[in-house]
MDTraj code that builds the backbone (N, CA, C; nanometers):
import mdtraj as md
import numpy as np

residues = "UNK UNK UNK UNK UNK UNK UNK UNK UNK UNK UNK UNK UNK UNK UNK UNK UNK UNK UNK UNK UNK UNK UNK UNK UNK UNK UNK UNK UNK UNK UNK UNK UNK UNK UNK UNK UNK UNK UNK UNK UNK UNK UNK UNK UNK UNK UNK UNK UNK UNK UNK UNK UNK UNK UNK UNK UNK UNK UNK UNK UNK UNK UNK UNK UNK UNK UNK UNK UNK UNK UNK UNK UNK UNK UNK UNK UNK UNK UNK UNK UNK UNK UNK UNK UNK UNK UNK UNK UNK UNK UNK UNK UNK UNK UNK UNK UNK UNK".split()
xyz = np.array([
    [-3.8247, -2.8437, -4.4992],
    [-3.7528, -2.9575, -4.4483],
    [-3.7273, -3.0629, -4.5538],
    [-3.7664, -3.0637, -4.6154],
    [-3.7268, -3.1480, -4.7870],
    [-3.6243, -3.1525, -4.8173],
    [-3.5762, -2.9939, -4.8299],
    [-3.4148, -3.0284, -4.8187],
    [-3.3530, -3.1205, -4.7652],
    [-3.3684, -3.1419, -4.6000],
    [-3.2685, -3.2443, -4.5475],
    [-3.3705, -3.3488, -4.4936],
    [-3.4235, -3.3603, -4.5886],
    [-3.4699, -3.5236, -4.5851],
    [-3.4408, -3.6072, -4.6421],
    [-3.3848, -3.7435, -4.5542],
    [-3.3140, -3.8197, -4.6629],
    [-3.4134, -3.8946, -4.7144],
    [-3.5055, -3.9259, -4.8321],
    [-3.5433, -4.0132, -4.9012],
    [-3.5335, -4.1965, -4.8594],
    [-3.6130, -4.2417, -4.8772],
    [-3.5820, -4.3789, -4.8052],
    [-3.5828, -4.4316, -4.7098],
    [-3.5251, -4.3212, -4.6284],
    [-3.4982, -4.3419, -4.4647],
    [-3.5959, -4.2948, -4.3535],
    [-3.6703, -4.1982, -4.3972],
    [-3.7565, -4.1666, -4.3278],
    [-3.7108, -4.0564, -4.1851],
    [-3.5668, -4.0066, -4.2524],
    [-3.5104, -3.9327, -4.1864],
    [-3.4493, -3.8369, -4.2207],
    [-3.3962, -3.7331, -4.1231],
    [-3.3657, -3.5890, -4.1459],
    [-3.2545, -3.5710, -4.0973],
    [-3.1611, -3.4902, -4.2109],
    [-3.0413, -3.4577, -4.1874],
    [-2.9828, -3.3059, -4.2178],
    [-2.9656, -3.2902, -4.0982],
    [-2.9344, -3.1464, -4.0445],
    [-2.7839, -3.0732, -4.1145],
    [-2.7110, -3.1459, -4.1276],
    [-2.6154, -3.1619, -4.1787],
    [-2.5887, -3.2449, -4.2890],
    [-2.6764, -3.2415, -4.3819],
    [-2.6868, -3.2893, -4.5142],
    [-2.5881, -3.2391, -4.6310],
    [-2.5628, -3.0838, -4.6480],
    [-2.5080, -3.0431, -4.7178],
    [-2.3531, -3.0621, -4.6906],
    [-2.3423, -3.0461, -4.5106],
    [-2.1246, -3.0401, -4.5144],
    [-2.1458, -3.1950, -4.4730],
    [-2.2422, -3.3043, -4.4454],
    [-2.1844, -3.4111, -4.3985],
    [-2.0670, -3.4918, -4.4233],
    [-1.9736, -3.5283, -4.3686],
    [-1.8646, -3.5965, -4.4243],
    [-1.8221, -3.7316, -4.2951],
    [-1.7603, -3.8267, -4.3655],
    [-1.7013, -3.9618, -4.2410],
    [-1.6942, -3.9060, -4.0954],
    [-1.7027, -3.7461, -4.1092],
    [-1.6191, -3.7427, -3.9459],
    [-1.7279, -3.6722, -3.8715],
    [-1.8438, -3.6400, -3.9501],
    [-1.9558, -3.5974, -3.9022],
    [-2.0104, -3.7285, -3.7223],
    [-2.0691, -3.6208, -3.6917],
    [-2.1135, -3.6588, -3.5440],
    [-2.2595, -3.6482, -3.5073],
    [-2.3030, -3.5784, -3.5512],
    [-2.4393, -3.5768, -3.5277],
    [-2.5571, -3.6578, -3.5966],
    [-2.5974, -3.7415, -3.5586],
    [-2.7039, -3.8354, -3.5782],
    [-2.8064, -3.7597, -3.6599],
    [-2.8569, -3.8203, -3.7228],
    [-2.9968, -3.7677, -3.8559],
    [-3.1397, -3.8087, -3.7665],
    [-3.2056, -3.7281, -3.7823],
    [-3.3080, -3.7155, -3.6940],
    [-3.4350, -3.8009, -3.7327],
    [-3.5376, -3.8442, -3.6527],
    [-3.6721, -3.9107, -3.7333],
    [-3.7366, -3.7794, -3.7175],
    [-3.8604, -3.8033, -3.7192],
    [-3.9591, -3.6921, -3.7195],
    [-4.0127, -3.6569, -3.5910],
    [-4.0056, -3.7163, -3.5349],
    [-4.0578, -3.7005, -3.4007],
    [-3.9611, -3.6492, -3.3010],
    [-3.8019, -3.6441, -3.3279],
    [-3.6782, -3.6415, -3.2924],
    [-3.6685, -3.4879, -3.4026],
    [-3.7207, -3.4686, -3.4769],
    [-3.6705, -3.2828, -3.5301],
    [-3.7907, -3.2199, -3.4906],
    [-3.9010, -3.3272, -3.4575],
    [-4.0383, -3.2444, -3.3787],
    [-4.0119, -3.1512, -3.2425],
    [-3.8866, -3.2491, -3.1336],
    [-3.9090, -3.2105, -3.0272],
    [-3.7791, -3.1118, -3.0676],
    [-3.6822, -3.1203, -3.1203],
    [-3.6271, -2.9731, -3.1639],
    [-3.6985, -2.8821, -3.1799],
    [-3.7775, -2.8355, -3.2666],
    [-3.8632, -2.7056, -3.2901],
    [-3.9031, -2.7098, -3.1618],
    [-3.9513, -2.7896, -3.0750],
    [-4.0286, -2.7441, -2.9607],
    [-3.9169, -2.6834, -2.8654],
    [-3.8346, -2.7484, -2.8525],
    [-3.7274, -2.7062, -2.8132],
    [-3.7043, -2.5408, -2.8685],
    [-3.6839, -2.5496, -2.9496],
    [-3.6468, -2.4158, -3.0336],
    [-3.7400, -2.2889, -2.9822],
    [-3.8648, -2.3461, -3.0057],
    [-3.9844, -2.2539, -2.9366],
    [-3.9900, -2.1634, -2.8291],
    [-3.9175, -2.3144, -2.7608],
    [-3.9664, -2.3067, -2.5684],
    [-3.8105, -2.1392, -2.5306],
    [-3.7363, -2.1857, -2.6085],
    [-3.5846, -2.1000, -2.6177],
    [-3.5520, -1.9577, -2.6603],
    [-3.6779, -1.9815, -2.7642],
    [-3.7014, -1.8335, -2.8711],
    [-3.8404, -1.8263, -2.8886],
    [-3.8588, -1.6339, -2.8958],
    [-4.0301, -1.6342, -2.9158],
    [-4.0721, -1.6863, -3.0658],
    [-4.0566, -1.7986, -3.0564],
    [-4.0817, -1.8560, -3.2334],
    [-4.2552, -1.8720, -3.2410],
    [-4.3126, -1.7879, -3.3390],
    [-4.5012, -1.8048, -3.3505],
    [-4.5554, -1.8969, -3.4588],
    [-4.3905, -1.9020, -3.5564],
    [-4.4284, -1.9657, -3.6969],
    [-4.3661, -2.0010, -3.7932],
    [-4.3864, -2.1742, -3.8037],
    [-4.2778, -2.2368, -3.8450],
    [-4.3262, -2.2424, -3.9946],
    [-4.2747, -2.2540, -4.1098],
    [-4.3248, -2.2889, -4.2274],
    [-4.2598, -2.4322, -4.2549],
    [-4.3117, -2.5195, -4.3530],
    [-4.2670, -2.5988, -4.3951],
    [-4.1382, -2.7064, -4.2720],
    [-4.2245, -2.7323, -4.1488],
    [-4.1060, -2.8275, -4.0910],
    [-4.1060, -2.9473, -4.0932],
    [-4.1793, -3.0344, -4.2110],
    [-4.1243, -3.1896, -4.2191],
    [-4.1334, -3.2047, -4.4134],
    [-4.0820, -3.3037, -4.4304],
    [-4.1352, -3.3129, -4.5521],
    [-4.2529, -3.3420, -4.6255],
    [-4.3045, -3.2803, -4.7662],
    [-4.4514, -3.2810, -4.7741],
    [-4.4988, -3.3986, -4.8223],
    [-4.4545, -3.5461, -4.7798],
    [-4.5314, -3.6556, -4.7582],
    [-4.5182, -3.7393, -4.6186],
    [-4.4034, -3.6220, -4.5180],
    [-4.4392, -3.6976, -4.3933],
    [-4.5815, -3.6681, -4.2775],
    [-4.6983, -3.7108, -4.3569],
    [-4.7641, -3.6462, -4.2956],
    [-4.8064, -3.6764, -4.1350],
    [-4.7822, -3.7986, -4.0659],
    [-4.7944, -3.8439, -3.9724],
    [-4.6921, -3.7176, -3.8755],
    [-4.5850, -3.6954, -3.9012],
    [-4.4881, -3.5902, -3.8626],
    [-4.5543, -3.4367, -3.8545],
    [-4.6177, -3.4042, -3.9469],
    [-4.6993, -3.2542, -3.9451],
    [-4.8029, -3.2601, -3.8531],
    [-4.8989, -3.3824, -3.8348],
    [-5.0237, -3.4149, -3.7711],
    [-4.9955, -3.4229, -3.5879],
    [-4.8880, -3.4842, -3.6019],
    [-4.8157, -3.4833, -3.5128],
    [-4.7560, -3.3743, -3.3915],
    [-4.6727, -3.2755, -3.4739],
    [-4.6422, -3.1713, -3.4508],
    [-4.7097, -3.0275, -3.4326],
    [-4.8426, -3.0427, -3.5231],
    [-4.9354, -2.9388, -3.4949],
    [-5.0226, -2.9872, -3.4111],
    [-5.0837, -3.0833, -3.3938],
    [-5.1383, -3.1085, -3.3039],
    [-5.0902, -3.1098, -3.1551],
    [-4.9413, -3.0903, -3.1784],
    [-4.8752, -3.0538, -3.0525],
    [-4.8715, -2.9251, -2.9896],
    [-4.8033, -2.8325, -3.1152],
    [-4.8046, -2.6815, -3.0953],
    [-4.8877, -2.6202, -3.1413],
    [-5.0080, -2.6384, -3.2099],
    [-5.0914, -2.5870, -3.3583],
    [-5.1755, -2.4626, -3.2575],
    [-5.1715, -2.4608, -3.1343],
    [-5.2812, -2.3740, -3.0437],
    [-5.1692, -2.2245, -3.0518],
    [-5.0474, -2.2738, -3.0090],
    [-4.9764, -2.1574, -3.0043],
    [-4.8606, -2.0791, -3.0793],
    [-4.8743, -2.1651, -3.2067],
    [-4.7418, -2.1770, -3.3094],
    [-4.8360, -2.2061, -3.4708],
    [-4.8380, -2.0992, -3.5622],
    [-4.8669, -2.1224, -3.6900],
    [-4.7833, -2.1719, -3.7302],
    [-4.8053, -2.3024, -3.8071],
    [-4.7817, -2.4211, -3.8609],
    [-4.8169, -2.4268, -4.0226],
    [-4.6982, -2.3594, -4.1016],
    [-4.7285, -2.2957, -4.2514],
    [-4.7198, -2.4496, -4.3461],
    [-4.8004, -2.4750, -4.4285],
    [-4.8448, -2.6070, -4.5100],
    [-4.7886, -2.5740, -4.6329],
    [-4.7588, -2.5053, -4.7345],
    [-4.7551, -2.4690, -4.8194],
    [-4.6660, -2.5607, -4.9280],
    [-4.5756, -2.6124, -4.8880],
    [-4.4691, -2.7510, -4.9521],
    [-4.6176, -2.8769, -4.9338],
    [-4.6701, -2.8852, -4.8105],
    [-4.7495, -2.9682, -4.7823],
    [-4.8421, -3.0178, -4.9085],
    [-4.9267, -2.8603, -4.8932],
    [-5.0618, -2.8748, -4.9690],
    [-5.0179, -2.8049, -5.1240],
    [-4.8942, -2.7271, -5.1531],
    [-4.8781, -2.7331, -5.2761],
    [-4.9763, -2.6629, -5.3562],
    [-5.0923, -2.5949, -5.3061],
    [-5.1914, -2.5599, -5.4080],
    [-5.2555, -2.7100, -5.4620],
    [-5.2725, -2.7907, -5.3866],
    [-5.3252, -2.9099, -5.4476],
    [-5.4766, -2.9286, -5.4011],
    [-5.6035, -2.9326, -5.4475],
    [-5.7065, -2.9467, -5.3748],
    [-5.7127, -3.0722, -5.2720],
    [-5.6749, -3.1424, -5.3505],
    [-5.6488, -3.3240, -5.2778],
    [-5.5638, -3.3037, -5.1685],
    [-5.4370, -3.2612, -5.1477],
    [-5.3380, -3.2405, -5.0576],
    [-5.4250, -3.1651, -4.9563],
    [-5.4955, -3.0055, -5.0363],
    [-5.5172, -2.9240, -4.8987],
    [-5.6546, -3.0196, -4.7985],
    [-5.7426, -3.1190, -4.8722],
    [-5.8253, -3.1477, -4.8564],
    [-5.7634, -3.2559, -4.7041],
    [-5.6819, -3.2932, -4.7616],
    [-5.6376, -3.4213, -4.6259],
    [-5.5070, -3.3617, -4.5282],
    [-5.4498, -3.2469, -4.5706],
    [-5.4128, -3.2148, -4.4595],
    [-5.5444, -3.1302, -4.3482],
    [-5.6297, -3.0873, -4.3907],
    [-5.7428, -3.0510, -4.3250],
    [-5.8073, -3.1607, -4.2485],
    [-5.8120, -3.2556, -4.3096],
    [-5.8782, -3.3249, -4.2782],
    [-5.8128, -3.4147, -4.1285],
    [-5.6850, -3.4182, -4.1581],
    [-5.5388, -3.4521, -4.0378],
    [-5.5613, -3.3813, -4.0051],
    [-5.5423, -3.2472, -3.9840],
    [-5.5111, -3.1504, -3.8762],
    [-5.3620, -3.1609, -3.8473],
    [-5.3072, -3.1485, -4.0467],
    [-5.1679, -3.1739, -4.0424],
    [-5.1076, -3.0419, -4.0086],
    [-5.1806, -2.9212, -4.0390],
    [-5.1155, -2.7909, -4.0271],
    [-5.2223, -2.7279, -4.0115],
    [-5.1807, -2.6017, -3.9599],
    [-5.3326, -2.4740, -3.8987],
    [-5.3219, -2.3478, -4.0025],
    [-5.2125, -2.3574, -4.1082],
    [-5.2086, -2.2096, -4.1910],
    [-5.1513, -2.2494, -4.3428],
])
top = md.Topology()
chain = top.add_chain()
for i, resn in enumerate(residues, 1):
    res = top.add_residue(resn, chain, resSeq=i)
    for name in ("N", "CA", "C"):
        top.add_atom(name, md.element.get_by_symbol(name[0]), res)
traj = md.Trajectory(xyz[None], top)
């Protein structure tokens, strides 16, 4: 989700790459592309999301797995980076389960 995160804003854009003046669809917060995936879930047998917020929104990951984290692997890997420090406090959040 890094990709379409806009920097600054604290928001996500789905349409980042074709956006143009005539674009229509609103850029999402985190909690607003949270209930998408859930959405997405509830629609499709989805078990496992990798990487769905960006790897310093962590309130957004903590968030979201703690929502779905029982029935949906929740992949960290942008998150924790191979970082001991990173993997240490997303553990410690219960920002992601894998």
């Amino acid at each position: 989700s890094s990709e379409f995160h806009v920097k600054g804003k604290g928001l996500y854009d789905l349409q980042k790459k074709t956006r143009s003046a005539a674009t229509k669809e609103p850029m999402l917060s985190g909690k607003e592309l949270a209930q998408f995936y859930k959405d997405l879930c509830k629609e499709f047998p989805i078990k496992s999301i990798e990487d769905p917020f960006d790897e310093d929104d962590w309130e957004s990951w903590k968030g979201f797995t703690g929502d779905v984290g029982k029935d949906i692997q929740v992949v960290g890997d942008d998150l924790t980076v191979t970082n001991p420090v990173r993997i240490k406090k997303a553990a410690d959040m219960g920002a992601c389960n894998a």
